[in-house]
C-alpha positions as CSV (number, residue, x, y, z in Angstrom):
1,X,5.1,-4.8,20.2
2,X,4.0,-1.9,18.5
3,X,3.0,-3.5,15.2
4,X,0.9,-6.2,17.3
5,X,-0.8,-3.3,18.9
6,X,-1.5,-1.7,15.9
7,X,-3.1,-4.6,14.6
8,X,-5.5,-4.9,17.6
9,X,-6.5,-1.2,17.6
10,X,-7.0,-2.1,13.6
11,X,-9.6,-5.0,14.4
12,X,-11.1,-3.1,16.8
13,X,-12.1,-0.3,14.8
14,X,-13.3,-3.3,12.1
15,X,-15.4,-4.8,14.6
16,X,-16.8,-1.0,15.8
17,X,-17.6,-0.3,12.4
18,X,-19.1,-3.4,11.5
19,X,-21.0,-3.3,14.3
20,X,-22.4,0.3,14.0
21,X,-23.5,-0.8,10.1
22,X,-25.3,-3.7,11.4
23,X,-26.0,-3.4,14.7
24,X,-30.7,-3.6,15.4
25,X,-30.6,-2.6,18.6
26,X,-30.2,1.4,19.7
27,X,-28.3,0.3,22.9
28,X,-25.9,-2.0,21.3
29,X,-25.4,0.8,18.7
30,X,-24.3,3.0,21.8
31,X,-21.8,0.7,22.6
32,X,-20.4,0.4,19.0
33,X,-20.0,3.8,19.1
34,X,-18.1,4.2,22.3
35,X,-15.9,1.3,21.4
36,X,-14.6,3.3,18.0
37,X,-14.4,6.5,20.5
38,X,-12.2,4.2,23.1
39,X,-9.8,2.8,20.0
40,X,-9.5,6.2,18.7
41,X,-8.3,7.4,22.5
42,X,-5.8,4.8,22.2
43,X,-4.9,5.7,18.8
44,X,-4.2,9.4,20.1
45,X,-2.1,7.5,23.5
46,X,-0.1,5.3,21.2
47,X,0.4,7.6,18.3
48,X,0.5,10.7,19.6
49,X,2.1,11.9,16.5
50,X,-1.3,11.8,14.8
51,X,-3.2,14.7,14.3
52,X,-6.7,14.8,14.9
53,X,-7.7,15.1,11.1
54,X,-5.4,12.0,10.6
55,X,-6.9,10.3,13.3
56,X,-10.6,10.6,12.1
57,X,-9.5,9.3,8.9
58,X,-8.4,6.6,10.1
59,X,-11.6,6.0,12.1
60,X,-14.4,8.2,10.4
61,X,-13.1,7.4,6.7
62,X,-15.3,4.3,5.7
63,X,-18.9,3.0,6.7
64,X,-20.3,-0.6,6.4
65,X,-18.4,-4.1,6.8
66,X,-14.7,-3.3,7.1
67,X,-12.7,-4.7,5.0
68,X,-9.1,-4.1,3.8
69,X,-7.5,-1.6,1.3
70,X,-5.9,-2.6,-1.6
71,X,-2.7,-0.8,-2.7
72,X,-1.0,-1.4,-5.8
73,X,2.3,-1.4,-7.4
74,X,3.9,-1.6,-11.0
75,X,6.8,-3.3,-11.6
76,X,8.3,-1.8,-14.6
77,X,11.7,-3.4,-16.1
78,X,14.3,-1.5,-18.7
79,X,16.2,-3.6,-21.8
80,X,19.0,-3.9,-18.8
81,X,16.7,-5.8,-16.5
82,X,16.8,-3.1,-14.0
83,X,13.5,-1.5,-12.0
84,X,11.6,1.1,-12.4
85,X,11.0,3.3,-9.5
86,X,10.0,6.5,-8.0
87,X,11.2,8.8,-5.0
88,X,8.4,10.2,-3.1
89,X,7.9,13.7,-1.9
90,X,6.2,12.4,1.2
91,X,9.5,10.8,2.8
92,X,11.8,11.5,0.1
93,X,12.3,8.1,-0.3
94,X,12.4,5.3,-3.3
95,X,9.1,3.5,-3.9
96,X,7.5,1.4,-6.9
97,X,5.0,3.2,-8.8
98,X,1.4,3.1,-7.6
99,X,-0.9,3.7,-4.6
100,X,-4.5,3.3,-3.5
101,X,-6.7,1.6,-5.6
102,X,-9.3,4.3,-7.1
103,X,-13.3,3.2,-7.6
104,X,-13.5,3.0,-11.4
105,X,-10.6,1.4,-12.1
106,X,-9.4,-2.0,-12.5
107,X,-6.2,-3.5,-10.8
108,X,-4.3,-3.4,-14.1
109,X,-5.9,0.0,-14.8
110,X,-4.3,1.4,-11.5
111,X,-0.8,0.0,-12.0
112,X,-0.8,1.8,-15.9
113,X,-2.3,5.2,-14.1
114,X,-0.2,5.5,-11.1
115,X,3.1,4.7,-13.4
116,X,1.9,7.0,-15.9
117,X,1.3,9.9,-13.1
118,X,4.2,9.3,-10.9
119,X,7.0,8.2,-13.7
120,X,6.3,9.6,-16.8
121,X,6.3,6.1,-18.7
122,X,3.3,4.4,-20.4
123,X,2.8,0.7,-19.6
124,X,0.7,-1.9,-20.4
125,X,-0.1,-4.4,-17.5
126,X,0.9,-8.0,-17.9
127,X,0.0,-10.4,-14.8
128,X,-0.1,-10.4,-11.3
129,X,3.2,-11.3,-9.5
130,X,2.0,-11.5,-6.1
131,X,-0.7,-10.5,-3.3
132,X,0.6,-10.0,0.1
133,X,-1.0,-9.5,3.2
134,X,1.2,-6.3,4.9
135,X,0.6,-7.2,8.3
136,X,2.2,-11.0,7.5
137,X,5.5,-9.0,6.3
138,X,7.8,-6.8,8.1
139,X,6.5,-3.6,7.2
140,X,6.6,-1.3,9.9
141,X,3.9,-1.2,12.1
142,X,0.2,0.7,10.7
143,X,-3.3,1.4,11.8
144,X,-4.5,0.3,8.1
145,X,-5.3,-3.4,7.1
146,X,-3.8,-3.4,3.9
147,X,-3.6,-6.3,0.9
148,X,-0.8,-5.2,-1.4
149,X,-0.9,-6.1,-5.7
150,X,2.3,-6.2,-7.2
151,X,1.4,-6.3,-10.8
152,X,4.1,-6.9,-13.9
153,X,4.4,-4.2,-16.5
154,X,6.0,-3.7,-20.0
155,X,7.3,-0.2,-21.3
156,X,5.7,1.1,-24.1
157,X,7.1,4.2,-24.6
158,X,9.9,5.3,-21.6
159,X,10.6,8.7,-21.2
160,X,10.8,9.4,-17.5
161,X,10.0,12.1,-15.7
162,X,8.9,12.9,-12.3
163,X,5.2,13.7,-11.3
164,X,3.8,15.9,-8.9
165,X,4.0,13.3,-5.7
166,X,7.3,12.1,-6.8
167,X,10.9,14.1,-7.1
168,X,12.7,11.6,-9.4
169,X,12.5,8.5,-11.2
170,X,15.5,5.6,-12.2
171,X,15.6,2.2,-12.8
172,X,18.0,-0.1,-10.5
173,X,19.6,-3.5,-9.9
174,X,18.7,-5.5,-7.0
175,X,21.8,-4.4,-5.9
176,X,21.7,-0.5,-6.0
177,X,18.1,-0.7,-4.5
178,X,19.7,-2.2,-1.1
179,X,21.6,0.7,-1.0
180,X,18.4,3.1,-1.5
181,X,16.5,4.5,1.7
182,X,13.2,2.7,0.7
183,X,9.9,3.9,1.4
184,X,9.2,1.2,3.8
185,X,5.0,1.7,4.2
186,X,5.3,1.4,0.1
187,X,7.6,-1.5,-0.1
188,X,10.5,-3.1,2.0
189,X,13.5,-5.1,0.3
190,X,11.7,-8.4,0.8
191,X,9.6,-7.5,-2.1
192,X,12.3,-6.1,-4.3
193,X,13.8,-9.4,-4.0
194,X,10.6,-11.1,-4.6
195,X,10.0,-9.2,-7.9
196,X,14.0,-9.9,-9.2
197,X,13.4,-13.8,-8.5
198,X,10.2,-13.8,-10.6
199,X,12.0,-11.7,-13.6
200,X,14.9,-13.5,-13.7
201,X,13.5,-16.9,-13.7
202,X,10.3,-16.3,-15.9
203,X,7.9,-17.2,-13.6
204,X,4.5,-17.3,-14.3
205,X,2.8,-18.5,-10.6
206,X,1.2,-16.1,-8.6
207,X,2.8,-15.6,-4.9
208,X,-0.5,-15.2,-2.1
209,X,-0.4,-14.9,1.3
């Protein structure tokens, strides 16, 4: 239930937005306005865990047609065919490298900065393994529409060490990462397993939702 609503209040604020960027008439800009006021009173009902400053991010962060984010995420193997990842300070969980992507750079770009910054390792990007929409995969429920990159990487020189968002940094089988507490809004064990299939049978299709 709460991931459905989330995904209302989500198209809601898309259609408010939209709306307030296009909108000709003054009165129907009145009502775009109150409808993004109304979604972020339901935000604050539903989530009352959310600050105000979060809230208007959510709401206030972005002006024009709404569309979704893109997040994305390196997948770095060892010699040993285990995975490189990160645990982040935010929920002192385990995560792939990566993040938002920034203006400026290219997907590849992203996946070779964010590894870089959060791991300590230098990559070049290979190919695209996948893009998945989140809100067709059992992520937990969020108020962002989000497309996710997962984007294959090879080492080029591995000495890892933490950054300043993460605390530590390993690689793992698919086995010791079922066993990790996951950073679940980063990634969730469906992609893990995902990734391993695509290593260890050389594929070269790309997965889209």
């Amino acid at each position: 239930m709460e991931k459905e609503l989330s995904m209302l209040l989500t198209k809601l604020q898309g259609i408010a937005q939209t709306g307030k960027k296009y909108g000709k008439d003054i009165f129907d800009q009145e009502r775009y306005e109150e409808l993004s006021q109304v979604t972020k009173q339901l935000m604050r009902i539903i989530y009352p865990v959310l600050s105000e400053q979060e809230l208007s991010i959510i709401i206030d962060k972005d002006e024009g047609y709404a569309t979704p984010k893109v997040d994305v995420r390196a997948v770095v193997f060892n010699k040993e065919g285990k995975l490189l990842l990160v645990k982040e300070k935010s929920d002192n969980c385990w995560s792939l490298p990566g993040g938002w992507a920034d203006i400026g750079y290219s997907p590849k770009e992203i996946a070779e900065k964010e590894t870089l910054e959060e791991a300590g390792v230098i990559v070049k990007a290979q190919r695209l393994i996948a893009v998945l929409d989140k809100a067709k995969h059992e992520y937990p429920a969020a108020l962002t529409y989000v497309y996710k990159l997962f984007i294959r990487c090879e080492v080029q020189s591995d000495e890892p060490k933490a950054g300043i968002e993460t605390s530590e940094v390993g690689y793992f089988s698919l086995q010791e990462i079922s066993m990790l507490s996951l950073s679940e809004e980063r990634n969730i064990l469906e992609n893990f397993k995902m990734i391993f299939n695509d290593y260890e049978n050389e594929k070269n299709d790309t997965i889209c939702d």
